[in-house]
N, CA, C and O atoms as a printed pandas DataFrame, in Angstrom:
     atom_number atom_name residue_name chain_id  residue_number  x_coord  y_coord  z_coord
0              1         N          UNK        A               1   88.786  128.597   84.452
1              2        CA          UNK        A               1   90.104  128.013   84.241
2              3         C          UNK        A               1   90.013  126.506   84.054
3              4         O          UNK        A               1   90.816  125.990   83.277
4              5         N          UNK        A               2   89.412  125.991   84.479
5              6        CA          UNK        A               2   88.918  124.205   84.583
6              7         C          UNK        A               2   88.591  124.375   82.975
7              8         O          UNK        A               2   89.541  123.807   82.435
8              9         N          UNK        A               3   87.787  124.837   82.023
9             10        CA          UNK        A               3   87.564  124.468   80.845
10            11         C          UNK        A               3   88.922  124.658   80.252
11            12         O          UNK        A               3   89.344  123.680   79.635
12            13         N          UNK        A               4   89.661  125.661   80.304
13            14        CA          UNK        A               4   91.068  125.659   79.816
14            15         C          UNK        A               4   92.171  124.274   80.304
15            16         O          UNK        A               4   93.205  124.117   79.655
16            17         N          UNK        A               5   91.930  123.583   81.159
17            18        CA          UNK        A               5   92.399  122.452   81.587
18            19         C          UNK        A               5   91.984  121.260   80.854
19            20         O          UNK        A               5   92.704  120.446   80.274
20            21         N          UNK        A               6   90.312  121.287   81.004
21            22        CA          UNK        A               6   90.126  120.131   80.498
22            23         C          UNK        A               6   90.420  120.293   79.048
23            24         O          UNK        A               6   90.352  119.169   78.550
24            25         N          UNK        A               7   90.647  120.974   78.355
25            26        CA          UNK        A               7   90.485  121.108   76.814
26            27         C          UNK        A               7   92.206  120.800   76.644
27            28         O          UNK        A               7   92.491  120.204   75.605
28            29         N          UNK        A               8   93.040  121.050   77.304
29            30        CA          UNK        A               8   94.298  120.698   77.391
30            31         C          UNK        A               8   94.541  119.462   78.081
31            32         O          UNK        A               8   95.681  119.039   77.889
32            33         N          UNK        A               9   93.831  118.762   78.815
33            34        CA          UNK        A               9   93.764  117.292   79.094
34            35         C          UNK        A               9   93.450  116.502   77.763
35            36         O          UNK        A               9   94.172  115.565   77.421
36            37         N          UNK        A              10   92.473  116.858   77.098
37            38        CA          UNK        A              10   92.294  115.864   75.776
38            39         C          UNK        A              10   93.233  116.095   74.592
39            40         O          UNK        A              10   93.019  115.519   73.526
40            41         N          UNK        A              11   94.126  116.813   74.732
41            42        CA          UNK        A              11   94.750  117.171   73.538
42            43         C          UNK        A              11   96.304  116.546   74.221
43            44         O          UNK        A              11   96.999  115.803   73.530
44            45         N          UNK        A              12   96.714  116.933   75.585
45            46        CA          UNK        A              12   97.749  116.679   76.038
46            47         C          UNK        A              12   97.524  116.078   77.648
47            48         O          UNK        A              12   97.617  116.776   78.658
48            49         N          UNK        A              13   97.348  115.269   77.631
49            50        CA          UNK        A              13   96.858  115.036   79.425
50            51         C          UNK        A              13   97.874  115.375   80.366
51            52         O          UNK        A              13   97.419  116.065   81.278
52            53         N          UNK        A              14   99.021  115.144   80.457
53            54        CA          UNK        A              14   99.703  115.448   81.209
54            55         C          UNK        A              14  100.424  116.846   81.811
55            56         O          UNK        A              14  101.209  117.075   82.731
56            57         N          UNK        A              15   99.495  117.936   80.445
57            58        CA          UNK        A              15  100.089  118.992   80.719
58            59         C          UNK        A              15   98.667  119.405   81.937
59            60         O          UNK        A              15   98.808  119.957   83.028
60            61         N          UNK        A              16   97.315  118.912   81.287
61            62        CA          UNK        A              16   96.194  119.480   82.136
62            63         C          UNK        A              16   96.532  118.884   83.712
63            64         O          UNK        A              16   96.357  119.568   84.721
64            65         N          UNK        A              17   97.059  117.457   83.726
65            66        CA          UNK        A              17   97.000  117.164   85.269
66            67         C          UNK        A              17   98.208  118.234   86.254
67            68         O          UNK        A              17   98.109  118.492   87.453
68            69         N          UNK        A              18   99.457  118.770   85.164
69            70        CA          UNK        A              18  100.667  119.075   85.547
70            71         C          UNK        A              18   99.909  120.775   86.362
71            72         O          UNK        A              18  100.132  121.084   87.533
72            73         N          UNK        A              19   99.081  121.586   85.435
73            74        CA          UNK        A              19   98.126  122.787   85.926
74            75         C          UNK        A              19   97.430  122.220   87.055
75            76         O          UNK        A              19   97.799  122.843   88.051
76            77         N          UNK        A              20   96.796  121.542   87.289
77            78        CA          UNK        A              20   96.155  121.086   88.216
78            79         C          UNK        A              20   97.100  121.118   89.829
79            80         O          UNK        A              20   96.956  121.793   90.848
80            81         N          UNK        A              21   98.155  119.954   89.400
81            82        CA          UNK        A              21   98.436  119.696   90.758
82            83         C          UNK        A              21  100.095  119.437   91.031
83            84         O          UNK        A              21  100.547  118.965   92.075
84            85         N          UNK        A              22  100.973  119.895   89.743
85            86        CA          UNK        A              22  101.771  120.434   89.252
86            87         C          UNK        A              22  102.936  118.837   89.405
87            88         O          UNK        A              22  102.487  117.917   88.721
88            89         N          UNK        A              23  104.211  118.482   90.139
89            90        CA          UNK        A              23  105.059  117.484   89.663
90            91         C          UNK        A              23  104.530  116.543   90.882
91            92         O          UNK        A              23  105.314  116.379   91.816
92            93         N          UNK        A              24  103.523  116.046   90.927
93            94        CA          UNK        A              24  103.110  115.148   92.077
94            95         C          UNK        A              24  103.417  113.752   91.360
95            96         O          UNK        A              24  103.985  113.420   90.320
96            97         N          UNK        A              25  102.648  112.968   92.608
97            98        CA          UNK        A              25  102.557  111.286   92.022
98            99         C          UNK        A              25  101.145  111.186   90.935
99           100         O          UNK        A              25  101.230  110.323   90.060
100          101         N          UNK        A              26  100.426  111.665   90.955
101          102        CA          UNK        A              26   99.239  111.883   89.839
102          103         C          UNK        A              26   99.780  112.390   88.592
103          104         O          UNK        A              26   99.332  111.880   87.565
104          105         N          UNK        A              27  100.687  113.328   88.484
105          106        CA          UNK        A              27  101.805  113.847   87.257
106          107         C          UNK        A              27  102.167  112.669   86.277
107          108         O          UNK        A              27  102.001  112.413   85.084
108          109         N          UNK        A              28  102.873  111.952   87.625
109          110        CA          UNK        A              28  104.069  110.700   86.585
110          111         C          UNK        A              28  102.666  109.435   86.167
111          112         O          UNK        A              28  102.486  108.772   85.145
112          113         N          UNK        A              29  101.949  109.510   87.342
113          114        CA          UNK        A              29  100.443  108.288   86.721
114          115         C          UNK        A              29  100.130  108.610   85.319
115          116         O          UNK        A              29  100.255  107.943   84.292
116          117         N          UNK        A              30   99.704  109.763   85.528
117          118        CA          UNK        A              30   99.295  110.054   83.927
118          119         C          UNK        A              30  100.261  110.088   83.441
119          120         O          UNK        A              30  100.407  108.896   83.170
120          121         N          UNK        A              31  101.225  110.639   83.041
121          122        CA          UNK        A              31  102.667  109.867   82.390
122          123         C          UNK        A              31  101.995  108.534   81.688
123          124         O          UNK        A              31  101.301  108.359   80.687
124          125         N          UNK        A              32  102.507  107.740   82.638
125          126        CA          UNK        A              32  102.196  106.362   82.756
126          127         C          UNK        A              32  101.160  105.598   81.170
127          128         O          UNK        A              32  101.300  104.972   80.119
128          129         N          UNK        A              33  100.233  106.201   81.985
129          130        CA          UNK        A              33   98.896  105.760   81.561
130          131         C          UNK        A              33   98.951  106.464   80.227
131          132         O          UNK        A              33   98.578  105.825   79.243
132          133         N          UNK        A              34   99.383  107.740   80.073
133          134        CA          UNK        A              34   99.387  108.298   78.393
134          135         C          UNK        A              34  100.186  107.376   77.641
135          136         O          UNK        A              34   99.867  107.177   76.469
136          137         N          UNK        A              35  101.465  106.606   78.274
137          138        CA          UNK        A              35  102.241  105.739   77.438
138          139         C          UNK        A              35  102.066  105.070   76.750
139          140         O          UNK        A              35  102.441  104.878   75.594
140          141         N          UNK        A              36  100.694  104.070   78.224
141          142        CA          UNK        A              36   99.938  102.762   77.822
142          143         C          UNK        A              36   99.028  102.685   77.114
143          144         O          UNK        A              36   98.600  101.570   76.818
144          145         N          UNK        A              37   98.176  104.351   76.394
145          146        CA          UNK        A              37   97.463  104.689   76.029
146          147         C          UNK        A              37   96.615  105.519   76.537
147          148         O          UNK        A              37   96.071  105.512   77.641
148          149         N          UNK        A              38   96.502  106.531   75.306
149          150        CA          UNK        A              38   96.093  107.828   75.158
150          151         C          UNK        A              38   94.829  108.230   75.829
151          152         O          UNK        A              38   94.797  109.259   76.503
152          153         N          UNK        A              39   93.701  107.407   75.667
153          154        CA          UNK        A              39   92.220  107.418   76.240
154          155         C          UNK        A              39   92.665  107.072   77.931
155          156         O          UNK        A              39   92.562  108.063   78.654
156          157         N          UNK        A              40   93.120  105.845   78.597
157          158        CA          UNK        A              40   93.461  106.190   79.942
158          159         C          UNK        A              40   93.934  107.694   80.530
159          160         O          UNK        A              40   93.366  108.250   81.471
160          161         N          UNK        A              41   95.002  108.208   79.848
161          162        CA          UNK        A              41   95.567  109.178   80.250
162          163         C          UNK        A              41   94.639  110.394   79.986
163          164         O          UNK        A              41   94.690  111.356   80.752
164          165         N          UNK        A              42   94.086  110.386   79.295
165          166        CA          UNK        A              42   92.829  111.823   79.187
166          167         C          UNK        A              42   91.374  111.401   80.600
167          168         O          UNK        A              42   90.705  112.176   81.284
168          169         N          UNK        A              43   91.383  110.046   80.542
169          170        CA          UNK        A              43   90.268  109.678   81.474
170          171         C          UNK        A              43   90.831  110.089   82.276
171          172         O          UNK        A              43   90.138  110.985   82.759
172          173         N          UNK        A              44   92.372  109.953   83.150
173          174        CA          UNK        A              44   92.913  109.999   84.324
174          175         C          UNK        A              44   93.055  111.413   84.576
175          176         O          UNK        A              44   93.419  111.718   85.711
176          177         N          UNK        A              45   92.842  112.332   83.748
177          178        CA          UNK        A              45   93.631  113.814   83.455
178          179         C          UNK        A              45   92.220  114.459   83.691
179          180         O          UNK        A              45   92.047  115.337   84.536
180          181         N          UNK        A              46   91.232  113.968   82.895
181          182        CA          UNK        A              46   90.027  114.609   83.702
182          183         C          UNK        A              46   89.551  114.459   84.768
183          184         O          UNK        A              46   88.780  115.368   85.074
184          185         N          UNK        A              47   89.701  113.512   85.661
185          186        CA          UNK        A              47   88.855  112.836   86.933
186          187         C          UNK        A              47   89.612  113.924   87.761
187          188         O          UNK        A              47   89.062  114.651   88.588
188          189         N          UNK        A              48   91.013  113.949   87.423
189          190        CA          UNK        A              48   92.086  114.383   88.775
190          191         C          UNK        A              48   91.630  116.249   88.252
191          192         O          UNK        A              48   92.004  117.125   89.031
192          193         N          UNK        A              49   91.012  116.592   87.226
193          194        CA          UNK        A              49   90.920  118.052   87.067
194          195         C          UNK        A              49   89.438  118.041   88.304
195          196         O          UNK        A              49   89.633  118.153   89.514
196          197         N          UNK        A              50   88.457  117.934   87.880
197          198        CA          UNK        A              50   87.262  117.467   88.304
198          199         C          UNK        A              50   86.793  117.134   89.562
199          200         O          UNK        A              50   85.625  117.250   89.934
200          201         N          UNK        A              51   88.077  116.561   90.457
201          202        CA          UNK        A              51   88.014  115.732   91.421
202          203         C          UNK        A              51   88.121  117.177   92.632
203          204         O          UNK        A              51   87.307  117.555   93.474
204          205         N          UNK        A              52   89.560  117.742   92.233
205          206        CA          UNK        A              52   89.398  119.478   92.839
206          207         C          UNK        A              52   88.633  120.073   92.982
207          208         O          UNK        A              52   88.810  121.215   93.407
């Protein structure tokens, strides 16, 4: 299931962190960070898949 995440982290990060750990404060970060740019928000979307 983690490869189905991460492959949906690089395409959409916020949906892979949202599977992960669903409407937390890590949710709206990546938010965030996808806003400020796209490469943060996939970096942030994998660490927090990974980190589990």
């Amino acid at each position: 299931m983690d490869i189905i995440r991460i492959l949906l982290a690089i395409v959409l990060p916020p949906v892979g962190v949202f599977l992960q750990v669903g409407l937390g404060l890590q949710f709206w970060l990546n938010i965030l960070l996808t806003l400020c740019g796209y490469l943060p928000g996939i970096i942030h979307a994998i660490w927090v898949i990974l980190r589990k």
